[in-house]
C-alpha positions in Angstrom: 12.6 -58.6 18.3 15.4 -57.8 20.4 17.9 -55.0 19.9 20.5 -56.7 19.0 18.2 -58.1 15.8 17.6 -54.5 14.7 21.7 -53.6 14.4 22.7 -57.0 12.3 20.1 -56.7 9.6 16.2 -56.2 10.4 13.8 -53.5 10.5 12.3 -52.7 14.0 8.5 -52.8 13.7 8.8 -49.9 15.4 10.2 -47.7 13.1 7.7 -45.3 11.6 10.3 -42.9 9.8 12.3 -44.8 7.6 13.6 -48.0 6.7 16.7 -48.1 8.0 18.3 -50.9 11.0 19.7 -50.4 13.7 23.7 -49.7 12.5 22.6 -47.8 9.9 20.6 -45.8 11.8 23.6 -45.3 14.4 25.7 -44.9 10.8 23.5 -41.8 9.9 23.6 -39.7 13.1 26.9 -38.4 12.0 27.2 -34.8 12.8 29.7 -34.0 10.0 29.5 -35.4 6.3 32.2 -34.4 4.7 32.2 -35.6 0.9 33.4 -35.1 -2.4 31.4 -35.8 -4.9 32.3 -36.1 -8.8 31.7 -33.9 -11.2 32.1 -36.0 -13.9 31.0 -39.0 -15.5 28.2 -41.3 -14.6 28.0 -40.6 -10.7 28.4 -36.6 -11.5 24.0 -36.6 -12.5 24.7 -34.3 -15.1 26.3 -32.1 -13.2 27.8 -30.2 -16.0 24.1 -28.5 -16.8 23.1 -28.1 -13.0 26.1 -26.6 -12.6 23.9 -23.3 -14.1 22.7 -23.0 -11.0 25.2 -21.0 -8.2 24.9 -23.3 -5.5 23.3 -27.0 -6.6 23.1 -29.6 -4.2 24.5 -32.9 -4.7 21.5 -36.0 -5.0 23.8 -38.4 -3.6 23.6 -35.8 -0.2 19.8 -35.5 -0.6 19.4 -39.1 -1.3 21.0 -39.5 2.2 19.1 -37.1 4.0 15.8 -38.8 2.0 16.7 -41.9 3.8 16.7 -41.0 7.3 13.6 -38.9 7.1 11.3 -40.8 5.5 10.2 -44.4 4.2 10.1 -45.7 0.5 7.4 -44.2 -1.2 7.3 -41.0 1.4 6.0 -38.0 0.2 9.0 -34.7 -0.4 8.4 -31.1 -1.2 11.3 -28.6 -1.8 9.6 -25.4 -1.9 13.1 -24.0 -2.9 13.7 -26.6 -5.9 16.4 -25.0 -7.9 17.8 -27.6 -10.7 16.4 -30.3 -8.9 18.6 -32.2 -6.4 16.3 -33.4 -4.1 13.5 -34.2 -6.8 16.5 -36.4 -8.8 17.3 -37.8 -5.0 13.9 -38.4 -4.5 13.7 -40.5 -7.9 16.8 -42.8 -7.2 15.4 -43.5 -3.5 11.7 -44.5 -4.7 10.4 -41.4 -2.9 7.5 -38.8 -4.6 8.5 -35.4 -4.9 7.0 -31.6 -5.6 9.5 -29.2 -6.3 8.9 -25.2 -6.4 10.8 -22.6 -7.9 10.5 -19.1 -9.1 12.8 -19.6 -12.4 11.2 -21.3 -15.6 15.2 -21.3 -16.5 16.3 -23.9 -13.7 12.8 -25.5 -14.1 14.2 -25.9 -18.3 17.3 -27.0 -16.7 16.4 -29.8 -14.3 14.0 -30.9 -17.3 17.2 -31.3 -19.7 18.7 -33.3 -16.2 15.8 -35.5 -16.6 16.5 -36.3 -20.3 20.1 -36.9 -19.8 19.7 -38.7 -17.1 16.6 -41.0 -18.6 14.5 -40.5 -15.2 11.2 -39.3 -15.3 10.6 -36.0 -14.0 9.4 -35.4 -10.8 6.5 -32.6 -10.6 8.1 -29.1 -10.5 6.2 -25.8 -10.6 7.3 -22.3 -11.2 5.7 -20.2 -9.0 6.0 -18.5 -5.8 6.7 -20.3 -2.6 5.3 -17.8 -0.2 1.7 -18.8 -2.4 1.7 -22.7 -1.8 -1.4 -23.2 -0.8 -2.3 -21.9 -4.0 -0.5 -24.7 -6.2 -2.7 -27.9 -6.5 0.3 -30.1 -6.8 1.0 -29.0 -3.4 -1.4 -29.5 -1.3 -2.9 -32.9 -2.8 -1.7 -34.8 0.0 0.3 -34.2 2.9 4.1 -33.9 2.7 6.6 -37.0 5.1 9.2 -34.0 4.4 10.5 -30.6 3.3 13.8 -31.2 2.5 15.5 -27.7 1.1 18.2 -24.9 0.5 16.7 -21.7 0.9 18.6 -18.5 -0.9 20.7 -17.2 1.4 20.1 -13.2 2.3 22.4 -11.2 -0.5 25.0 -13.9 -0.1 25.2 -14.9 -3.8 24.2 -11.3 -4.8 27.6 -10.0 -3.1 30.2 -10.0 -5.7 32.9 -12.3 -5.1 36.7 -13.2 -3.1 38.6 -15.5 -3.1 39.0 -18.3 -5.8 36.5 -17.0 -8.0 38.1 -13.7 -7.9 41.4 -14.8 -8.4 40.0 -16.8 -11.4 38.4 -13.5 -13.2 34.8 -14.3 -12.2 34.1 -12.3 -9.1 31.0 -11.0 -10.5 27.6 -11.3 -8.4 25.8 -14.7 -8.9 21.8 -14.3 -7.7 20.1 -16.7 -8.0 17.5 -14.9 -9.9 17.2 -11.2 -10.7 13.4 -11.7 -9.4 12.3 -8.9 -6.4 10.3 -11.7 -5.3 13.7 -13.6 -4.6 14.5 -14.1 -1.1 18.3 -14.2 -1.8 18.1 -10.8 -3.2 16.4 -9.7 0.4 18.7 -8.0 3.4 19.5 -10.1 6.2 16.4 -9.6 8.3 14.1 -9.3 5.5 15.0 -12.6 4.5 14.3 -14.5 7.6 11.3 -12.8 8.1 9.9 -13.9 4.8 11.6 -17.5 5.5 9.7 -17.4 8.6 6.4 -16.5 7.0 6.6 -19.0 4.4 7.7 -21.8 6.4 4.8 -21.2 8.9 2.6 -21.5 6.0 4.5 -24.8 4.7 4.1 -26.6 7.9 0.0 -26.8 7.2 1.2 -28.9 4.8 3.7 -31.2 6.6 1.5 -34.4 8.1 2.2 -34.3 12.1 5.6 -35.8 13.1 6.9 -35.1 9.7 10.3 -33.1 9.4 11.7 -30.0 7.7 15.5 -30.2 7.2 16.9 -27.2 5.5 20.6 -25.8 5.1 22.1 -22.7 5.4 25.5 -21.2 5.5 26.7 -18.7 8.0 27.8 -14.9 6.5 31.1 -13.4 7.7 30.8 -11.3 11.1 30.3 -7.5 10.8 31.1 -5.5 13.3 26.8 -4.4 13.7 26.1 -8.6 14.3 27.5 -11.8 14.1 26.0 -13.0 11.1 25.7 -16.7 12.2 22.5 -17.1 9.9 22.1 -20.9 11.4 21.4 -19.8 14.6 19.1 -16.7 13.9 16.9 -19.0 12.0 16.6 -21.7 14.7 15.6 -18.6 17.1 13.1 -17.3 14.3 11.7 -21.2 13.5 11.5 -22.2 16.9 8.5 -19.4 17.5 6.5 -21.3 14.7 4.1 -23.1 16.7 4.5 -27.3 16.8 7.5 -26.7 15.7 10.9 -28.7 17.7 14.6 -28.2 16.8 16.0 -31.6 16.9 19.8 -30.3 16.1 21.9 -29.7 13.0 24.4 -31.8 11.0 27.5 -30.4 9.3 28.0 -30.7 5.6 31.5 -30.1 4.6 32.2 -30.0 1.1 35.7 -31.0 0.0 35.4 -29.6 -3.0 36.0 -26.6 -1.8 39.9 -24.6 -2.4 41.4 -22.8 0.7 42.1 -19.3 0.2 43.8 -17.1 2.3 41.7 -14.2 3.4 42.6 -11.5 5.1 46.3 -12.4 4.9 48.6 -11.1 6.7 46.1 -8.9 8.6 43.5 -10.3 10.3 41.5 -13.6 10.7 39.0 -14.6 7.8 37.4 -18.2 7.9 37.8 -20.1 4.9 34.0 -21.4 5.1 34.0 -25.2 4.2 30.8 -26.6 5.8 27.1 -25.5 5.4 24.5 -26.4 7.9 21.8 -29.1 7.4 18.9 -27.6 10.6 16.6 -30.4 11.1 13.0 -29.9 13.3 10.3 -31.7 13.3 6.5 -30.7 13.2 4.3 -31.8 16.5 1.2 -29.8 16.3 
């Protein structure tokens, strides 16, 4: 097959992580996405109950990240599950999934998804993630991929500015009130204990499988520069067999411009999170 075979339509035999020809695998090395998904109606996935959660993740996103990184029928944990967008992704693409989370509340919630969306449920346990080799439904068989959107350290247990403020709900948002939450941790905390448990994740990642995770960057203080992207890149890069491959951009149109710090000083409107992508070559 030549090369040329692989862009207008077919499948190089050589492809061992997804299914995906040549232009479309030129098509998904995008560095930015920038979407806007609905909120509403069929294509919305019931977003008006995962909407519970502070910070759910569209499928349609997941579904494209699913994709790329593995092949119909691969194998997909999200040791961070919240209401369930990659396990809902991982049901429209044909893809097995194990989700983890510490709250029975978003584990209710993706279940009422589930119902709405009449899709059977993917396996989802409420428990610990810094315990999974202690949860059988993990480690029955090696994961293609960890696909997942760790809390961020204190960023949702802040209260809020901007739009949510100027709406009346400025109000802290944690994702859970749970000292076993890593979005209730300090900065360094957190990545410490993101470090830890993603070292013991990866013994259950099959060899030349991929963790993709996103994170958002906090505003700069004057003690450090608070780009959270990169300090977990230089943290996850220690983990033995582990590669950075690079990072895509997610930016979210949804989003309203506000203008911070006006007239004073410069604030960054944040738009964009970061999807980090590595992959595991013990």
């Amino acid at each position: 097959m030549s090369d040329d075979d692989s862009a207008d339509g077919a499948v190089d035999p050589r492809n061992r992580l997804n299914d995906m020809t040549g232009s479309e695998w030129t098509y998904a090395l995008r560095s930015v996405l920038s979407t806007r998904y609905p909120t509403r109606g069929p294509e919305a996935y019931a977003h008006q109950l995962r909407r519970m959660h502070p910070s759910p993740k569209p499928p349609q996103l997941m579904a494209e990240l699913l994709r790329f990184f593995t092949k119909a029928g691969g194998h997909v944990l999200d040791p961070f599950a919240g209401v369930g967008g990659t396990l809902i992704a991982c049901s429209l693409e044909g893809r097995s999934g194990v989700g983890v989370d510490l709250s029975p509340e978003y584990a209710a919630c993706y279940a009422e998804v589930c119902a709405a969306l009449d899709m059977a449920p993917q396996p989802y346990v409420v428990g610990d993630s810094r315990r999974l080799a202690t949860i059988p439904e993990v480690t029955a068989r090696p994961f293609d991929l960890i696909l997942t959107d760790p809390p961020y350290a204190q960023m949702l247990a802040k209260a809020k500015t901007g739009e949510r403020k100027k709406r009346g709900h400025a109000e802290a948002t944690p994702f859970t009130d749970s000292p076993d939450d890593l979005g209730n941790l300090g900065y360094w905390e957190f990545l410490a204990e993101l470090t830890e448990l993603l070292r013991d994740a990866l013994a259950l990642l099959r060899p030349r499988g991929h963790l993709v995770l996103f994170t958002k960057d906090l505003q700069p203080t004057a003690e450090h520069h608070n780009m959270l992207h990169a300090d977990i890149v230089a943290a996850l890069r220690e983990l033995p067999g582990l590669e950075y491959r690079g990072y895509r951009i997610w930016h979210d149109q949804s989003q309203n411009l506000y203008p911070f710090g006006y007239p004073f000083a410069f604030v960054s409107n944040q738009m964009h999170q970061f999807i980090l992508i590595f992959r595991y070559v013990p």
